[in-house]
KOLDREN-356126 format. One line per 8 residues: number of its first residue (from 1); for each residue x, z, y of N, C-alpha, C. Coordinates in pm, 1 decimal, always signed. Layout:
KOLDREN-356126
NUM) X,Z,Y,X,Z,Y,X,Z,Y  ...
END
This chain:
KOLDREN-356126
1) +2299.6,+301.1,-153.1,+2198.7,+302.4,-257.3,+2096.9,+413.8,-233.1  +2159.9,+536.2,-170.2,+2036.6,+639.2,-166.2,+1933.2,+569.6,-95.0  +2030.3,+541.7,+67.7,+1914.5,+478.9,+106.1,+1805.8,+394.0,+62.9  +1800.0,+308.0,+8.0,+1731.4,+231.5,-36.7,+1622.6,+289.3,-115.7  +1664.5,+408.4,-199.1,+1557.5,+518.7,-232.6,+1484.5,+619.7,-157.6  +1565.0,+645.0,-40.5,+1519.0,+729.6,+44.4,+1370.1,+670.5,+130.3  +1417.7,+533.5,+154.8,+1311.8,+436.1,+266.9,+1217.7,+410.8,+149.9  +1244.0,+372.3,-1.6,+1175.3,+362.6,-87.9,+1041.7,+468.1,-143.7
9) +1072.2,+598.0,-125.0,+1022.3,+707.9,-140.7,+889.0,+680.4,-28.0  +951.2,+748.7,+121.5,+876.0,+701.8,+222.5,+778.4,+641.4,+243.1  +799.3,+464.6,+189.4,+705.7,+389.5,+194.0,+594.3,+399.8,+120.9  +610.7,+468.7,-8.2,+507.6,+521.4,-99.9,+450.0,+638.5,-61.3  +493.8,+692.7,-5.4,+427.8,+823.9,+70.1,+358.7,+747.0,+170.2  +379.2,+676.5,+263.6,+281.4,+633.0,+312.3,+150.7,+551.4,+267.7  +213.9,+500.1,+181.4,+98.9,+462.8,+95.6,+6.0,+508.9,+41.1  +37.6,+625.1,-13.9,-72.7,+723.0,-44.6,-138.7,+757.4,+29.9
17) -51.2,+776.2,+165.9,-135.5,+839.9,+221.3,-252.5,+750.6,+310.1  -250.2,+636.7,+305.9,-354.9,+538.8,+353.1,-448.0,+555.2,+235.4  -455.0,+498.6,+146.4,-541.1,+472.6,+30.4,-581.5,+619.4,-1.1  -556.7,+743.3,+39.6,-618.4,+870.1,+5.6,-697.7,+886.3,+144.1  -663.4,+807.2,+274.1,-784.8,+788.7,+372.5,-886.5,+744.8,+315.7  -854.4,+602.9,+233.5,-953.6,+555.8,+256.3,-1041.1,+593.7,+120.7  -1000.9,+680.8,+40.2,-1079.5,+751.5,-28.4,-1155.5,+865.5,-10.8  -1117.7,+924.1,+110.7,-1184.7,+1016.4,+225.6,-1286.5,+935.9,+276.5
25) -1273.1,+881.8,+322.1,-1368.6,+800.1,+367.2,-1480.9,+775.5,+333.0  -1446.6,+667.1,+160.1,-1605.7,+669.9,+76.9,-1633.0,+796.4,+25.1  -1552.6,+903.2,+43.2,-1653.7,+1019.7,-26.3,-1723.1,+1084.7,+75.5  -1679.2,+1089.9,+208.8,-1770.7,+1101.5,+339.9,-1883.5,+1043.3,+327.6  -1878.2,+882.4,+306.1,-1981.9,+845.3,+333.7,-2089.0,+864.4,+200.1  -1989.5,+881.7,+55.8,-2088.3,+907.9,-34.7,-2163.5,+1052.3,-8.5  -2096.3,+1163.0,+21.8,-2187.7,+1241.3,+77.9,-2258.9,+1285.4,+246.3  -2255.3,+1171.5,+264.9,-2343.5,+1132.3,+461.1,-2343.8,+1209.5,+548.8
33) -2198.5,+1223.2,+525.3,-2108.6,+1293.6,+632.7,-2077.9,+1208.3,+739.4  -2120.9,+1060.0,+729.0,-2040.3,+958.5,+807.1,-2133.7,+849.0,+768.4  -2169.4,+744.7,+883.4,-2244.6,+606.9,+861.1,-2204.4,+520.2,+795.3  -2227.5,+420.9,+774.9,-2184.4,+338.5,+648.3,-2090.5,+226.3,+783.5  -2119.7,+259.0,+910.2,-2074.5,+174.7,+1007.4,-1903.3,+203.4,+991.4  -1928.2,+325.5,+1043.9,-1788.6,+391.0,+1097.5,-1684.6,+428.8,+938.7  -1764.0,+445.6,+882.6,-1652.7,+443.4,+707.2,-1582.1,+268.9,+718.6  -1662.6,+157.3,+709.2,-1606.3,+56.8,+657.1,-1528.6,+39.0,+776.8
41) -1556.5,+25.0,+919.5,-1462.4,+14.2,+1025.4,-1294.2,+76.5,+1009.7  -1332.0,+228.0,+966.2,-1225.5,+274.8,+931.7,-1090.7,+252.7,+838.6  -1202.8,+236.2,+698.0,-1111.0,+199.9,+594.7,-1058.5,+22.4,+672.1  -1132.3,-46.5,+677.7,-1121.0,-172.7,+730.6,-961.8,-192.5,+821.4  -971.1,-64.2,+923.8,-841.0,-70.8,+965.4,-702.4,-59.9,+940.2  -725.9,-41.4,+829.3,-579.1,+24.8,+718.5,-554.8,-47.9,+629.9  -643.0,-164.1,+597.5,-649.8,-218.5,+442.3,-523.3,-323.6,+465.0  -519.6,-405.1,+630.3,-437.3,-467.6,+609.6,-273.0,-428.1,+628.5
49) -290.4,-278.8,+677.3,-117.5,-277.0,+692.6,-120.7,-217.7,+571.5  -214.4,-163.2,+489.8,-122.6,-115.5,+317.3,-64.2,-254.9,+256.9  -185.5,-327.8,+272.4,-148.7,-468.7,+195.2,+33.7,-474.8,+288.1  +51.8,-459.4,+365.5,+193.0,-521.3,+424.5,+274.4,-436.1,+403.4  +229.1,-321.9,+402.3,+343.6,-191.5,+358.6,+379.9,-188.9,+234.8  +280.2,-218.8,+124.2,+304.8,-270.1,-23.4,+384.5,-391.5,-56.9  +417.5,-520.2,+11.8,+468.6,-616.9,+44.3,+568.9,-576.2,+89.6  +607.0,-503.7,+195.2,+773.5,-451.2,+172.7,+846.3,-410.8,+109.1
57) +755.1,-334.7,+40.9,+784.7,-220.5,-76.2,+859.9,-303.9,-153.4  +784.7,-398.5,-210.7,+826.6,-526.4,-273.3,+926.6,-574.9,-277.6  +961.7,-647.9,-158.7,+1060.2,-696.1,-108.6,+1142.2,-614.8,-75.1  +1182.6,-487.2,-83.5,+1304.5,-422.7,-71.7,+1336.4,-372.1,-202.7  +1240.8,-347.5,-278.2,+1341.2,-326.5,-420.4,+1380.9,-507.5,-466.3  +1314.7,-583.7,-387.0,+1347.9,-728.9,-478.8,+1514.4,-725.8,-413.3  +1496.4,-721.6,-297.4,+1634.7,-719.4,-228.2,+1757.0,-653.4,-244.6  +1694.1,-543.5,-269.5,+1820.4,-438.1,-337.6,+1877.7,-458.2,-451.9
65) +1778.8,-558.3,-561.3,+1844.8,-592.5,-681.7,+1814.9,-451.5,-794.7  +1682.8,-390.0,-760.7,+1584.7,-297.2,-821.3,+1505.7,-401.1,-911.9  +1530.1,-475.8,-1015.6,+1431.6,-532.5,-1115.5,+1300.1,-474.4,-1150.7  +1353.9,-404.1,-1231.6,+1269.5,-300.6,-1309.5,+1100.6,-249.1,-1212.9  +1185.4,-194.3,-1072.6,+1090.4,-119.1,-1002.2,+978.7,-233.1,-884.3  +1118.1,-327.5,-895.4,+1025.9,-525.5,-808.0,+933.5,-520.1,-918.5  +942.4,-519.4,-1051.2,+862.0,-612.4,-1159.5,+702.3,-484.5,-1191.6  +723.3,-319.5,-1143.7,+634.5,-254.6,-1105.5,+550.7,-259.7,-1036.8
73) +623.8,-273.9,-919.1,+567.7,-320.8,-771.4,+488.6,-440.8,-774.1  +511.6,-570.2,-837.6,+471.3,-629.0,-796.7,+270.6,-694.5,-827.9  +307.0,-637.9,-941.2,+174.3,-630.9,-989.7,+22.7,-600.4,-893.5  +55.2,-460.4,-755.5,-36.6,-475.8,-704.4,-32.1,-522.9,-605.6  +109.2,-587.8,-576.4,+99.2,-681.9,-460.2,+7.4,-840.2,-462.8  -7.4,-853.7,-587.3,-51.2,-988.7,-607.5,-218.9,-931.4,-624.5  -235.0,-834.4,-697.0,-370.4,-771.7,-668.1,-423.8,-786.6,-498.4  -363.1,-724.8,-423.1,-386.2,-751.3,-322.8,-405.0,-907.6,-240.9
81) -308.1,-937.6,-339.0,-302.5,-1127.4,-254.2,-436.4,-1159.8,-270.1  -456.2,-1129.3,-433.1,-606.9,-1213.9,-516.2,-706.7,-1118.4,-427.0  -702.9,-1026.0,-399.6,-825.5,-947.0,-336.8,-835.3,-1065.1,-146.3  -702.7,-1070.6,-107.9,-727.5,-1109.7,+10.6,-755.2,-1278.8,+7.8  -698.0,-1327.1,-103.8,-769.3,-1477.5,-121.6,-920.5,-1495.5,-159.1  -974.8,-1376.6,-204.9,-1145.7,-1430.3,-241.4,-1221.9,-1339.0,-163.1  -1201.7,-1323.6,-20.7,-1196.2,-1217.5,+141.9,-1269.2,-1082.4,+42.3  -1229.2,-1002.3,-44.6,-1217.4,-847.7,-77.5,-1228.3,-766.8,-64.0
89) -1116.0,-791.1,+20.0,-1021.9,-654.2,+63.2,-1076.4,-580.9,+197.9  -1171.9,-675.1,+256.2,-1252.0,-545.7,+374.0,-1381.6,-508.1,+318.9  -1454.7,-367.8,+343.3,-1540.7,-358.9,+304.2,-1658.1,-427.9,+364.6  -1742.1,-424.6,+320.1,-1920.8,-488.7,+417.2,-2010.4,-370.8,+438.1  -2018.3,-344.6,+553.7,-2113.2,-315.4,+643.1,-2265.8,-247.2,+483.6  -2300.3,-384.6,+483.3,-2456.9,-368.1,+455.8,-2410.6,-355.6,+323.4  -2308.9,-385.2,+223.5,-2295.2,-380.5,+82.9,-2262.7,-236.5,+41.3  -2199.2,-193.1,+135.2,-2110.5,-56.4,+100.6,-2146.7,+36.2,-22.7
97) -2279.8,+105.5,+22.4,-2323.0,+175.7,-63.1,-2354.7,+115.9,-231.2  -2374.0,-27.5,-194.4,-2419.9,-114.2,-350.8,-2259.0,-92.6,-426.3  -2157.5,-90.4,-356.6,-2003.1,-118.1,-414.1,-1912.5,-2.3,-397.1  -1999.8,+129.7,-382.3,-1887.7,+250.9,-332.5,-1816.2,+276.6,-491.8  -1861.1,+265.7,-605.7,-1841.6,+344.0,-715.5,-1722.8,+248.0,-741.3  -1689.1,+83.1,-740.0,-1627.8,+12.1,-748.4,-1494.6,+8.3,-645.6  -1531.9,+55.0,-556.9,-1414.6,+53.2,-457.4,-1352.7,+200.6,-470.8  -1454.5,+303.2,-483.9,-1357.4,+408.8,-549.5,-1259.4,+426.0,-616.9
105) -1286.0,+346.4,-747.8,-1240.5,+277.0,-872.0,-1137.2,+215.2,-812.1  -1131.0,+136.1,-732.9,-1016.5,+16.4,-716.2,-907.9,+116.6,-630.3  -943.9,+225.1,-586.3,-786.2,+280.3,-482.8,-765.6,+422.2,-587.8  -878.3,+446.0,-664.1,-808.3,+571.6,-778.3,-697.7,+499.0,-864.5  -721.5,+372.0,-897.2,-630.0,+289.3,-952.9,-509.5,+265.3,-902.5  -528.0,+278.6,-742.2,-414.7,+237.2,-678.0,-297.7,+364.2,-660.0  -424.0,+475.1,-647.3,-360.7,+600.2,-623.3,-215.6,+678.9,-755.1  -281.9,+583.4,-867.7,-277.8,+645.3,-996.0,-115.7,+580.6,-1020.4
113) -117.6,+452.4,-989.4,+18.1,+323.3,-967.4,+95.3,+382.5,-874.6  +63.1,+417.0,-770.4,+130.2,+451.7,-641.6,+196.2,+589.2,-675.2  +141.7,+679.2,-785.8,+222.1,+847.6,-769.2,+309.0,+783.5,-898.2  +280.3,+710.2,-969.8,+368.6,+648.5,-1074.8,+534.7,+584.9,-998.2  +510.3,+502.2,-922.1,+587.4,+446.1,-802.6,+683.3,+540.1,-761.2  +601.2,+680.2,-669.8,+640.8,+795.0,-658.3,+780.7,+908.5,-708.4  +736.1,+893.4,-822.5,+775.8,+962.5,-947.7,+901.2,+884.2,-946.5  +906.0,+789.6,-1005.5,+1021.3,+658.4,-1024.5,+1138.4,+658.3,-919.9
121) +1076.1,+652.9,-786.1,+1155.6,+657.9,-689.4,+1230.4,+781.4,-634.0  +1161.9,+900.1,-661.1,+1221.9,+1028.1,-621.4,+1306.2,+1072.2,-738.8  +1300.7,+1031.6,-876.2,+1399.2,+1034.3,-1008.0,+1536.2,+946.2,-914.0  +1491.1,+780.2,-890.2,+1609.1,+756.3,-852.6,+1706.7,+755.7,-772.8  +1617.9,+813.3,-701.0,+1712.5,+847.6,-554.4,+1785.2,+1039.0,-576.1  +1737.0,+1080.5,-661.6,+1815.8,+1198.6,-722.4,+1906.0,+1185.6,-810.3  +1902.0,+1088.6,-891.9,+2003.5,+1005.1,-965.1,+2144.6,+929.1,-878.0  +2117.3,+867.3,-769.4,+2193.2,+826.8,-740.3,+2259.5,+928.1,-606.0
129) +2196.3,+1022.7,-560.4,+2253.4,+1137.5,-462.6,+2384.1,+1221.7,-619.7  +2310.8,+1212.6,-686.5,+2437.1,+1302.5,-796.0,+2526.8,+1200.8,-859.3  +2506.4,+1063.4,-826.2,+2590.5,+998.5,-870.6,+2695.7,+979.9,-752.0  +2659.8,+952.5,-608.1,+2736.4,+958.3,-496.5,+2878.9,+1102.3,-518.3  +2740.2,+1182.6,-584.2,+2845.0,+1350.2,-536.7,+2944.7,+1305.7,-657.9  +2950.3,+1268.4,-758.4,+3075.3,+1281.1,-842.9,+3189.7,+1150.6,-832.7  +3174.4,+1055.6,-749.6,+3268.9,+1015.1,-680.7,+3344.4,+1052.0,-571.1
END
């Protein structure tokens, strides 16, 4: 069981730490530190392994028989689906600057879910390390 919190933890740490790239990113380019080329290229490269790293996430609390934290999770996994079914989820080149305040918006949101996630998972995996020790 730790495990399952331990790899659980992890994966959200990585998560953050993509989606706090790619919030580096638009604030680079909001202050033109960086082209509007090389920001969306960038973020562009990450968008699809969060989407898959979030999708595990998923699927290992579904697997573990984690309800509670699947029925958390899953909410921005399907965000993501709907973002990648109406093409979203990469940025555009020539739109960027028209949609930075919005895409900001959409990974502070994510950021905000994700330390929530965080939180949850490092409670339970301390929960169940002190539950191991008194057996």
């Amino acid at each position: 069981m730790v495990f399952v919190w331990l790899a659980a933890f992890f994966i959200v740490v990585t998560l953050i730490v993509l989606v706090i790239f790619q919030l580096m990113c638009l604030a680079d380019l909001e202050f033109d530190y960086i082209n509007p080329f090389d920001s969306s290229s960038r973020i562009n490269k990450v968008v699809m392994p969060e989407f898959i790293v979030q999708a595990l996430l998923s699927v290992l609390f579904l697997i573990s028989g984690h309800w509670a934290m699947f029925l958390l999770s899953a909410p921005m996994v399907y965000y993501n689906y709907t973002l990648y079914e109406r093409r979203q989820h990469l940025v555009d080149v020539t739109e960027i600057f028209n949609h930075l305040a919005r895409e900001k918006k959409r990974r502070l949101f994510k950021i905000g879910a994700l330390v929530i996630l965080l939180f949850l998972s490092l409670f339970w995996m301390i929960w169940s390390v002190l539950l191991d020790e008194d057996e």
